[in-house]
KEFI-975769 format. One line per 2 residues: number of its first residue (from 1); their letters; for each residue x, z, y of C-alpha. Coordinates in nm, 4 decimals, m for minus. Layout:
N
NUM	a	X:Z:Y | ...
***
This chain:
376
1	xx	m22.3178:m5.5769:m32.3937 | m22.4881:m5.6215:m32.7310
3	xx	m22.8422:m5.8158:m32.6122 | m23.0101:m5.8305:m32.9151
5	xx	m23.3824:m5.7712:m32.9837 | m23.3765:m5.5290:m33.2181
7	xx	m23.0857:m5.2841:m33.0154 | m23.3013:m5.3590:m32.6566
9	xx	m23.6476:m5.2424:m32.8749 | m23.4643:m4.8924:m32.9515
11	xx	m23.3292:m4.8428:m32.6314 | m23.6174:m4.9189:m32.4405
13	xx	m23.8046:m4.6615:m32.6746 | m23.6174:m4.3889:m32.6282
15	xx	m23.6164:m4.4142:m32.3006 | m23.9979:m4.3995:m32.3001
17	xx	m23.9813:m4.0678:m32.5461 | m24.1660:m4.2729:m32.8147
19	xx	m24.0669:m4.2397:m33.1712 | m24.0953:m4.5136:m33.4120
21	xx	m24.4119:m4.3688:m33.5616 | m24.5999:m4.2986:m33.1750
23	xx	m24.4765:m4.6976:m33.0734 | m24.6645:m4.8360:m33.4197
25	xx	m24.9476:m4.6280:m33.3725 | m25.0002:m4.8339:m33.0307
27	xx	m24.8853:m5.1638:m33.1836 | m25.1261:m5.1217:m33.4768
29	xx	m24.8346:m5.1838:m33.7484 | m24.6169:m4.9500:m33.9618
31	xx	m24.3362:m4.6988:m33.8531 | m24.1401:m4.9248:m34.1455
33	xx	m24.2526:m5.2566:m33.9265 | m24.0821:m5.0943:m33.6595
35	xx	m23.7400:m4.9732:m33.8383 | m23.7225:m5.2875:m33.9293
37	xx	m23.7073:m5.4450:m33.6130 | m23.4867:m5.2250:m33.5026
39	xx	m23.2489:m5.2385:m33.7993 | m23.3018:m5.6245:m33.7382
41	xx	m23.3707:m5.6352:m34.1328 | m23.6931:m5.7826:m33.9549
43	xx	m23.8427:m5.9903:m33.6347 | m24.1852:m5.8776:m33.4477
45	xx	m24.4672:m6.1327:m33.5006 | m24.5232:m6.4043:m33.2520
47	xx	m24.8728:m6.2281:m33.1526 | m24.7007:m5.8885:m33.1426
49	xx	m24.4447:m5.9963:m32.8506 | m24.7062:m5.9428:m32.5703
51	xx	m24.8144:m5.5784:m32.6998 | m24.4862:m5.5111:m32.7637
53	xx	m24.3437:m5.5692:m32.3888 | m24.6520:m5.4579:m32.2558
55	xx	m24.5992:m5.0814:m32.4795 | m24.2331:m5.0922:m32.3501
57	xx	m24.2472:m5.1330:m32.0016 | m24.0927:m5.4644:m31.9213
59	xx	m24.1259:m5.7745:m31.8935 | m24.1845:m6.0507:m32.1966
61	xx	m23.8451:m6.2509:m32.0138 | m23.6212:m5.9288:m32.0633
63	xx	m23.7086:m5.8946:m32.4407 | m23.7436:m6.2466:m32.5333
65	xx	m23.7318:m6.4961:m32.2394 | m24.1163:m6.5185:m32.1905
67	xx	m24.2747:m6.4565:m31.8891 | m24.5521:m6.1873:m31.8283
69	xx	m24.8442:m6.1077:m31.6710 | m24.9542:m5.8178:m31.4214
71	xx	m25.1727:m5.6091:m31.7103 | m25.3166:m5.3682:m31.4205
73	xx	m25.4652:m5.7222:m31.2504 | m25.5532:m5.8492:m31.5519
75	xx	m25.7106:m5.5686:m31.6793 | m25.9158:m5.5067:m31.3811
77	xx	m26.0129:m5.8441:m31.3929 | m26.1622:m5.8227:m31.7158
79	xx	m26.3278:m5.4603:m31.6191 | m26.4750:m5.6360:m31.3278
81	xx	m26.6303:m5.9110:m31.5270 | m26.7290:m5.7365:m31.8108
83	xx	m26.9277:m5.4608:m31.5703 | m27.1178:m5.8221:m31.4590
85	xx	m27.1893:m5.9278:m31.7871 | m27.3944:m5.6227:m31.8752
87	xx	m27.6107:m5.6017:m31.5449 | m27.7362:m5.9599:m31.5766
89	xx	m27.7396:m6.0537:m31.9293 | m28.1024:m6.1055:m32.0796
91	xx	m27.9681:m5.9584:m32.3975 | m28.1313:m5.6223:m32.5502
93	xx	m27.8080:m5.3388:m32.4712 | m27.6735:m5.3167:m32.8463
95	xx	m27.6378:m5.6751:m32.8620 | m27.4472:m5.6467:m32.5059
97	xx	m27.2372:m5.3557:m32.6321 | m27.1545:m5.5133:m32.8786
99	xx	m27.0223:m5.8485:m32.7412 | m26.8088:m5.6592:m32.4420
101	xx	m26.7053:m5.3768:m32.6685 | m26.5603:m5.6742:m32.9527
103	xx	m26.4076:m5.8506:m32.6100 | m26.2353:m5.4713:m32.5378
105	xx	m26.0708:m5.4719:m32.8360 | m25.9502:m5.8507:m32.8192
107	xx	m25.8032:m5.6891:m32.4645 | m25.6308:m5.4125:m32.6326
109	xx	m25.3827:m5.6571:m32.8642 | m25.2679:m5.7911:m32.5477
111	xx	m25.2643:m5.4336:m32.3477 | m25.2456:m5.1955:m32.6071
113	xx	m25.1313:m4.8875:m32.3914 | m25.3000:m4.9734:m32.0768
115	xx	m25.5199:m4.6282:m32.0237 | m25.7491:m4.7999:m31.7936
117	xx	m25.8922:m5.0167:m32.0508 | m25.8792:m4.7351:m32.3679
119	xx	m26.0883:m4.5716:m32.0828 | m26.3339:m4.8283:m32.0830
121	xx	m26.3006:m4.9610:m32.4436 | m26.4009:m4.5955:m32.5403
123	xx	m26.6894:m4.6107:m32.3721 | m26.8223:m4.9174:m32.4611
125	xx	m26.6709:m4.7680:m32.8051 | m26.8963:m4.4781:m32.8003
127	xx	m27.2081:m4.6522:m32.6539 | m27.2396:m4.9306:m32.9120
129	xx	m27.1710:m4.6390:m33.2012 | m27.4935:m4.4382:m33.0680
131	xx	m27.6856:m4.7055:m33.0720 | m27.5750:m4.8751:m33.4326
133	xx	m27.6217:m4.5004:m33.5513 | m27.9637:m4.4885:m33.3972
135	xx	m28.0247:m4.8280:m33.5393 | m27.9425:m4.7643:m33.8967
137	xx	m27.6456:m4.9595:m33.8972 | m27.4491:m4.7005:m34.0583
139	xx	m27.1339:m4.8623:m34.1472 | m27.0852:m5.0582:m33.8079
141	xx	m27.1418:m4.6962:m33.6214 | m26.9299:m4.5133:m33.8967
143	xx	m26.6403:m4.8028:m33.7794 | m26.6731:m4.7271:m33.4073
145	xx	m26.7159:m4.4000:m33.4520 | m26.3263:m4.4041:m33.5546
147	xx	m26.1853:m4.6713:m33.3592 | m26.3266:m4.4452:m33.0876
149	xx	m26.1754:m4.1152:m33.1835 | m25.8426:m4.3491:m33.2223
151	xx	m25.8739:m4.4785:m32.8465 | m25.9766:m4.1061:m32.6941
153	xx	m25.6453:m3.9900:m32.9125 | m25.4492:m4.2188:m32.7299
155	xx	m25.5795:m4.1457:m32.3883 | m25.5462:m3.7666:m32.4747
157	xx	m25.1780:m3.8230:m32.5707 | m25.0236:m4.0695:m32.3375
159	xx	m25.2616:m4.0446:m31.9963 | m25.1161:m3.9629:m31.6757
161	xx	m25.4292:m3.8669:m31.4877 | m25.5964:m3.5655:m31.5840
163	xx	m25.9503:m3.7538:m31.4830 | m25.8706:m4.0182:m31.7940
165	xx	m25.7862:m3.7205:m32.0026 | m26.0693:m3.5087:m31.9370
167	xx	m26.2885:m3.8108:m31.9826 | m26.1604:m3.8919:m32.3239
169	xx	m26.2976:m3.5380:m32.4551 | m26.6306:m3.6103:m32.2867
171	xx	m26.6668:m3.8869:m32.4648 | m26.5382:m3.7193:m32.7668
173	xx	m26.7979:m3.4486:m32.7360 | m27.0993:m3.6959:m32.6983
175	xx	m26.9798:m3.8545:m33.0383 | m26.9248:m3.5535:m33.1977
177	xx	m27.3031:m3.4235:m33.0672 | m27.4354:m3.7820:m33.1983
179	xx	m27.2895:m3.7788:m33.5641 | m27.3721:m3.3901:m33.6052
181	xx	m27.0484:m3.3124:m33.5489 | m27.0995:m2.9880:m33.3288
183	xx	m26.8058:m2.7611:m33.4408 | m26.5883:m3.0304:m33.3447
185	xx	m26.7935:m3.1171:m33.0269 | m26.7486:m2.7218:m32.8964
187	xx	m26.3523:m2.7214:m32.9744 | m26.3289:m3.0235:m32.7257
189	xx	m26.5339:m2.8460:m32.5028 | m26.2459:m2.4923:m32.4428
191	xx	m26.0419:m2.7959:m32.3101 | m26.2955:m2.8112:m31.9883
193	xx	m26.2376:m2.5868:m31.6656 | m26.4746:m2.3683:m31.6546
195	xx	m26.5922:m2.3492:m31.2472 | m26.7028:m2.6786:m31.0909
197	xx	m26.4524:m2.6164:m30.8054 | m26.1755:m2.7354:m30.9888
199	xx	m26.1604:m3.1158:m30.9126 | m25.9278:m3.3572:m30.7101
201	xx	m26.2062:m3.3621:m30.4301 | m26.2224:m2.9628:m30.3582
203	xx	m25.8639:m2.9369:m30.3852 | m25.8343:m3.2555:m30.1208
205	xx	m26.0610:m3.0675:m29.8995 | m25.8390:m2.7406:m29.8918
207	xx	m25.5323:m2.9528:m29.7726 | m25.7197:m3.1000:m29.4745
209	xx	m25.8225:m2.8270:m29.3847 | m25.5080:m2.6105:m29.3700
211	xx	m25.3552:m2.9072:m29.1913 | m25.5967:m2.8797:m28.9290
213	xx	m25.7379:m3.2430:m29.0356 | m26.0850:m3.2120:m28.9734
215	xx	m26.1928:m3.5556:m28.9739 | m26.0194:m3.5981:m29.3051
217	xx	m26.1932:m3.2646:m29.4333 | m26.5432:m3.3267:m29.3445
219	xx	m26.5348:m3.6656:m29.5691 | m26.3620:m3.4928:m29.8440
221	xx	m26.6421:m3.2143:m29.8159 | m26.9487:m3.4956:m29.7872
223	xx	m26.8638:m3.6384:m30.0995 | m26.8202:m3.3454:m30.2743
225	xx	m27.1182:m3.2483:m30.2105 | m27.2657:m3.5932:m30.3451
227	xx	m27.1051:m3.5074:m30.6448 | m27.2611:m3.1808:m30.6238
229	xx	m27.6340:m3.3196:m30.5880 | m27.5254:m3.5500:m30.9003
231	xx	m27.4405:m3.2083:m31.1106 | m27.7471:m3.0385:m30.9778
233	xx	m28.0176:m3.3471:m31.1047 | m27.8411:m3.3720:m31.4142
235	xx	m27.8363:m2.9779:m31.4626 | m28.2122:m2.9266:m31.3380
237	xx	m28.3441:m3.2350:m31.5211 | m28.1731:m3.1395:m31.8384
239	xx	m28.2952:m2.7861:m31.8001 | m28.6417:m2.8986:m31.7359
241	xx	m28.6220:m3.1159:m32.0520 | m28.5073:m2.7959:m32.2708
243	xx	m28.7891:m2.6107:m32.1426 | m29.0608:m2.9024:m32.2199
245	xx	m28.9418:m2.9300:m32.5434 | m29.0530:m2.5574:m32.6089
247	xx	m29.3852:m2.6385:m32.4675 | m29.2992:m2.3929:m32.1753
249	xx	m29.4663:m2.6903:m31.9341 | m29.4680:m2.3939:m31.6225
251	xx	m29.1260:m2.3588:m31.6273 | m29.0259:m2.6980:m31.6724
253	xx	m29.2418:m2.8071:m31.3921 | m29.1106:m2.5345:m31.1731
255	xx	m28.7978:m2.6310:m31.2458 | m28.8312:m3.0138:m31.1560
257	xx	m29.0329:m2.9504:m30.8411 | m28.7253:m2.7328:m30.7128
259	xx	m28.4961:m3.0177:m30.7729 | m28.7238:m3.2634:m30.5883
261	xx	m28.7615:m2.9604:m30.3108 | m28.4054:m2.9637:m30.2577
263	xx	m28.3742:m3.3593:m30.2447 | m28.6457:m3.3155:m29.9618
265	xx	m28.4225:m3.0747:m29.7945 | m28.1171:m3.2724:m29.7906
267	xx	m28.2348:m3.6184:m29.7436 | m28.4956:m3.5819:m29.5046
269	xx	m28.7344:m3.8303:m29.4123 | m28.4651:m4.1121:m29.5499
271	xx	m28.7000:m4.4054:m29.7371 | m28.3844:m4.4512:m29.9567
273	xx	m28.1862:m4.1665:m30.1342 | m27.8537:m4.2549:m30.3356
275	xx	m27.8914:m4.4072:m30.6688 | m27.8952:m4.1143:m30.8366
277	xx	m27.9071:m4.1225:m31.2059 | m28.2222:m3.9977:m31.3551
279	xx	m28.3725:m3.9284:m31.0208 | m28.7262:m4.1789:m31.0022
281	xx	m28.7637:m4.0544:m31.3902 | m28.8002:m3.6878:m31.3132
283	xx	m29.1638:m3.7867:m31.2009 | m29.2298:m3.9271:m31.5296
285	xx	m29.1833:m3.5675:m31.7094 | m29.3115:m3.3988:m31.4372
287	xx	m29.6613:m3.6557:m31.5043 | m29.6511:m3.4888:m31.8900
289	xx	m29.6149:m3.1641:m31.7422 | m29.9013:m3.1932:m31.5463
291	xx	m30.1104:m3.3520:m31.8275 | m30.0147:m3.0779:m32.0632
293	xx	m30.1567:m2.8760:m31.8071 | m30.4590:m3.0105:m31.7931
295	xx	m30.4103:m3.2028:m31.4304 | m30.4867:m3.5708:m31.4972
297	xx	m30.5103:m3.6643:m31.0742 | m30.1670:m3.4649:m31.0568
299	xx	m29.9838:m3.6435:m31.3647 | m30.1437:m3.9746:m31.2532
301	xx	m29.9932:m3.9019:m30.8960 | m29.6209:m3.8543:m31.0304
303	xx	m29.6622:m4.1589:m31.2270 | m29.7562:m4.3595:m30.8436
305	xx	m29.4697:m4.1509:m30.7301 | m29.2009:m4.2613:m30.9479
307	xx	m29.3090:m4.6775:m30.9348 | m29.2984:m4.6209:m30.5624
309	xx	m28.9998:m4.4347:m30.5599 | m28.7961:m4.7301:m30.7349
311	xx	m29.0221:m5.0118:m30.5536 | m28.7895:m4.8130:m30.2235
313	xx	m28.4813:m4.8281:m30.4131 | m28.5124:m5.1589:m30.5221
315	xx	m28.5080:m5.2485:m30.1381 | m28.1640:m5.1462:m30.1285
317	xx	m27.9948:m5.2240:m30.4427 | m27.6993:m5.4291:m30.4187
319	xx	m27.5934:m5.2744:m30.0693 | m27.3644:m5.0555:m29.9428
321	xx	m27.4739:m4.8167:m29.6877 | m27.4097:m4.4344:m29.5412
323	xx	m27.6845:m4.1897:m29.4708 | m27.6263:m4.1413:m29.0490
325	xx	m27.9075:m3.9737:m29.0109 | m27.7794:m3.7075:m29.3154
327	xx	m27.4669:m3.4485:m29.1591 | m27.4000:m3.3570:m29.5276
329	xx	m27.3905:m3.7026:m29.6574 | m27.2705:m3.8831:m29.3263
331	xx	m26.9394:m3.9703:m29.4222 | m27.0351:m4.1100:m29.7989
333	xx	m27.0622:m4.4426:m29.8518 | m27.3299:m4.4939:m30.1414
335	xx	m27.3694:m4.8269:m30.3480 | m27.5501:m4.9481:m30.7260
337	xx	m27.3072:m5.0316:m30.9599 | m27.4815:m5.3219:m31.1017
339	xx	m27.5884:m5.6239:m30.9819 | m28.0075:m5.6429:m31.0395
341	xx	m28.2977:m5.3800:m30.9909 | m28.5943:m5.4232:m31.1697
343	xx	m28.8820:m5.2097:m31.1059 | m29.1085:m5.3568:m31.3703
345	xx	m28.9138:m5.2912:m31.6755 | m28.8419:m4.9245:m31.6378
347	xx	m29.1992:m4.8424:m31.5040 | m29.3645:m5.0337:m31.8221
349	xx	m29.0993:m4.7797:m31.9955 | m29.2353:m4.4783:m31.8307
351	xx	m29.6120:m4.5923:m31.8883 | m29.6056:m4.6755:m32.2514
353	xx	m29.4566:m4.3429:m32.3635 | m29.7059:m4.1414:m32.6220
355	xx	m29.7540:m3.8789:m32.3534 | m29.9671:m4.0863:m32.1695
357	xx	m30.1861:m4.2472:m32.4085 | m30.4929:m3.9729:m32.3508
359	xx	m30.4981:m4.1537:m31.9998 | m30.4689:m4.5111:m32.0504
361	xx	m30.8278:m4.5537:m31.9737 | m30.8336:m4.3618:m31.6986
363	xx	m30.9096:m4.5944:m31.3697 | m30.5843:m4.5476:m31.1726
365	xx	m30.3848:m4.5629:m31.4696 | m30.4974:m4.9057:m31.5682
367	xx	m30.4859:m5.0046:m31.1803 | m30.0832:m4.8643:m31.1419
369	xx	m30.0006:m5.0451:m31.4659 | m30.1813:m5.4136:m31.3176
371	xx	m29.9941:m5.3365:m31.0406 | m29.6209:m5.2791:m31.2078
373	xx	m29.7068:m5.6231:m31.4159 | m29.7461:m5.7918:m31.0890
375	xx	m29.4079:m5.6800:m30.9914 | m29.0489:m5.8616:m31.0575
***
């Protein structure tokens, strides 16, 4: 049996389906670089043998005698600490972006096909290009804005789970929407399902319950509907946003008072509700409703509302805990993803928008903003 590099590298590729052009591509060197190797007119680089086994499937020994590493472990490990570095770094968030997004792509010359990490590398990709772009740095978010369309390519092309796949064109449609890009934006859009039931969780749900697993089907059925309540903020928030931004202050306050309503409903008397994402901050636009309506106690109100609302939150953050007292929720285990809560920063965020500067002399304005200084 012939064992030499450049006969194992075209075997091993067309066994994964890969021409030579789709294995450069995720090697970052020519189709030519690759013929070469193959024709053994040419030898990989010394810093391309890592990709290169990695791409392929096997180990560094079987190609060229040097031993490998587990990329899922090591990628995870680098997820893991990179996820840590952005919830306590003092750095402002494009400076952090920036650092773990550069890290990212030092990750990808070693794991260049691993879809986990084009997962996260795109968006760390997309978040550092929105905020160059918003920035001014033009030609640093005109870079990213590439090397991400590259990475959700990839993802799109070579992902196994429809979850990574389907995430890749969200991203792609928030950097489309950024850069003005909308026509392109709506074609990835026709790629998305078009009910909400279609989803690993519903379909989960259906099994159990055919097999008579109730147990199993009531969990399934509790975190869907978490995921629901997620949908619903975002959808009612965002709705209530579109409707401020016509000056149509009725509506939009309708419209966030029926989302709070129905978080009333659900949760109960619970001190602590799930970190949902936007949820504290819906009493910050409902405050400029009010205003804009001419209710300065009522706006003033939302804004005590929303510091107390994280001041509650903040109790819990870095816990993991289920709702007992909550039958729709009971089976969910809910958790922060980061590793700090401050209250102070976010409420000084909320206070010093324009909206609020008719008021800043008002009494219990000045009194709630001594008070958030106060806090940690």
């Amino acid at each position: 049996m012939d064992y030499s590099i450049g006969k194992i590298i075209r075997k091993i590729r067309k066994e994964k389906n890969l021409t030579q052009e789709e294995l450069a591509e995720q090697l970052y060197v020519t189709a030519q670089a690759v013929s070469k190797w193959e024709n053994e007119t040419g030898l990989p680089d010394i810093t391309q043998i890592v990709p290169l086994c990695r791409v392929l499937g096997v180990s560094a020994d079987e190609l060229f005698g040097i031993l490998g590493t587990n990329a899922d472990e090591e990628v995870e490990k680098f997820i893991e600490e990179s996820e840590s570095y952005i919830g306590s770094t003092e750095l402002d968030n494009e400076e952090e972006y920036d650092i773990v997004y550069k890290r990212c792509l030092e990750q990808l010359k070693l794991y260049p096909n691993n879809i986990k990490l084009l997962v996260y590398t795109l968006s760390c990709a997309c978040i550092y290009a929105f905020k160059c772009k918003n920035n001014g740095n033009i030609k640093e978010a005109q870079e990213t804005f590439n090397e991400a369309k590259r990475e959700a390519k990839l993802i799109i092309q070579y992902g196994k789970s429809i979850h990574d796949i389907m995430t890749a064109h969200m991203w792609l449609i928030k950097l489309y929407c950024r850069f003005g890009m909308y026509d392109e934006a709506k074609k990835e859009a026709e790629y998305f399902p078009k009910s909400s039931d279609y989803t690993k969780g519903t379909q989960l749900a259906w099994i159990y319950c055919f097999e008579n697993n109730t147990d199993e089907e009531i969990k399934a059925r509790c975190n869907n509907f978490s995921s629901i309540i997620t949908s619903l903020e975002h959808e009612l928030i965002m709705l209530g946003n579109a409707y401020k931004r016509k000056s149509m202050y009725k509506d939009a306050l309708d419209v966030y008072t029926t989302f709070l309503k129905t978080v009333k409903a659900i949760y109960k008397n619970e001190e602590y509700t799930p970190p949902l994402h936007t949820y504290q901050w819906i009493y910050m636009h409902i405050a400029h409703c009010y205003l804009e309506l001419g209710d300065t106690e009522k706006a003033i109100d939302s804004l005590y509302n929303e510091c107390e609302g994280l001041i509650a939150e903040a109790k819990h953050y870095n816990i993991k805990t289920k709702l007992e007292n909550v039958p729709a929720l009971k089976e969910c285990e809910f958790s922060f993803c980061s590793t700090k809560m401050s209250v102070k920063e976010p409420m000084l965020s909320s206070l010093n928008k324009k909206w609020f500067d008719s008021i800043r002399n008002h009494p219990r304005f000045i009194a709630l903003t001594e008070k958030v200084n106060t806090l940690e």
